[in-house]
C-alpha positions, -999 to +999 in steps of 0.1 A: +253+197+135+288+207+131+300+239+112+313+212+085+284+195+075+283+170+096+255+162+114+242+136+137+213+131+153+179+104+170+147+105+171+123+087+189+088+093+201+061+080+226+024+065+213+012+096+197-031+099+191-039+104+156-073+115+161-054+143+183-029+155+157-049+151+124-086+164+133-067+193+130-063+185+091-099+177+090-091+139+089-107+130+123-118+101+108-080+085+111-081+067+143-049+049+156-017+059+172+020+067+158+052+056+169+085+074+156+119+065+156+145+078+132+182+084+132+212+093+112+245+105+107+265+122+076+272+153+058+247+182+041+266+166+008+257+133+013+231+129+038+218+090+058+187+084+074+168+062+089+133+063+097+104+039+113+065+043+116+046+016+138+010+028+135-012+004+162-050+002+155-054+021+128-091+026+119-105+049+090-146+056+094-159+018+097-129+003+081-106-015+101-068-018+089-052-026+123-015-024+128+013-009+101+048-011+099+067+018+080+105+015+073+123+041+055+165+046+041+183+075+027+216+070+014+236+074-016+209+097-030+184+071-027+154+069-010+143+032-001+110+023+016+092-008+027+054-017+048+037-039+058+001-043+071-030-062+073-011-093+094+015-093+068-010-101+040-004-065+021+036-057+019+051-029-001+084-017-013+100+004-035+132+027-044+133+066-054+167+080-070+167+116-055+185+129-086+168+140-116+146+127-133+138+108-101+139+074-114+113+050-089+103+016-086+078+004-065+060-035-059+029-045-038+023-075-031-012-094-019-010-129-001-044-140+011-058-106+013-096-105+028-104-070+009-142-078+022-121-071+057-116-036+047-151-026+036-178-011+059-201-036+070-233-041+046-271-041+046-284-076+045-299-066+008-264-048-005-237-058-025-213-074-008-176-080-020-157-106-002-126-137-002-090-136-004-069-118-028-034-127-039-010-110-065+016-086-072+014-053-081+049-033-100+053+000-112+082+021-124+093+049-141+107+085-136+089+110-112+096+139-138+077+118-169+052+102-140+028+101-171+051+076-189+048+048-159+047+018-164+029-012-145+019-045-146-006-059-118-009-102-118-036-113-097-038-151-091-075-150-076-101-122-070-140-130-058-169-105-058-199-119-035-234-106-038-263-119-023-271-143-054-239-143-074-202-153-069-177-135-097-140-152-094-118-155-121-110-189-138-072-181-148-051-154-135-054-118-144-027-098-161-035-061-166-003-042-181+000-003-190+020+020-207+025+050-229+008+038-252-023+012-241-030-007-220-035-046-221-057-067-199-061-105-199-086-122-177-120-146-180-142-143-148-166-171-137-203-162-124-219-185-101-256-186-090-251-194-056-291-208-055-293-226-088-255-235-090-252-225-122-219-212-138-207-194-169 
């Protein structure tokens, strides 16, 4: 850092424990480790950084997320992110404008997605939720009116699996909200997976 506001500097870390660093948070339950890199170079007055998160292994309680990759810009007053985990099948991106009132927008999307994958593994005689996701979820708005979001989440095909039934959707599910109400289009198909019977 110089007396003029310029500054300069690199980051980069080793595999760090999780369980090590956040038990003392009381979230011992995060297991995984953390690798850091981040650099950047500017002024106080217009500030650039760069910043990247590989978390290996990552396991909270019984549910297994696996490996996550974190990528993060600031330049220009804007704040840029992106992530991916779950072997690609959950991404995520999004933009913040650092200047008030914040404007954001953000996008998830779901390609094959085992959700069942993420739950704790189940009693022979419990509900069980299972198959593969895919959709998109968006968001945007202002951080300072967070309350007047706005979202719209598309989801091409969703399955719930219990021991007798099967719930999927026949047509893909739109659910959109807003300041005012919000709207929600879908039709779900139950299956009796011993008397094949559907409605």
């Amino acid at each position: 850092y110089n007396p003029d506001g310029k500054y300069e500097f690199q980051l980069n870390s080793e595999d760090l424990d999780l369980v090590s660093i956040l038990d003392v948070f009381g979230m011992g339950q995060l297991k995984g480790y953390a690798r850091l890199s981040a650099d950047g170079k500017g002024t106080v007055k217009n500030p650039k950084a760069n910043i990247h998160l590989d978390l290996k292994s990552i396991q909270y309680g019984d549910i297994k997320i696996g490996d996550v990759a974190y990528n993060g810009y600031f330049d220009n007053n804007k704040i840029q992110f992106n992530a991916a985990a779950l072997a690609d099948t959950f991404k995520l991106e999004g933009e913040i404008d650092a200047t008030q009132p914040m404007p954001f927008n953000v996008t998830v999307q779901l390609a094959n997605l085992d959700f069942g994958a993420l739950l704790p593994s189940a009693g022979k005689n419990s509900f069980q939720i299972g198959g593969e996701t895919t959709g998109v979820f968006k968001i945007d708005g202002e951080i300072a009116n967070i309350m007047n979001s706005r979202g719209k989440i598309q989801l091409q095909s969703v399955a719930l699996q219990t021991l007798r039934h099967r719930f999927f959707n026949v047509k893909p599910i739109e659910i959109e909200f807003a300041n005012p109400p919000m709207i929600v289009d879908c039709r779900l198909s139950i299956v009796d997976c011993f008397n094949h019977q559907s409605s």
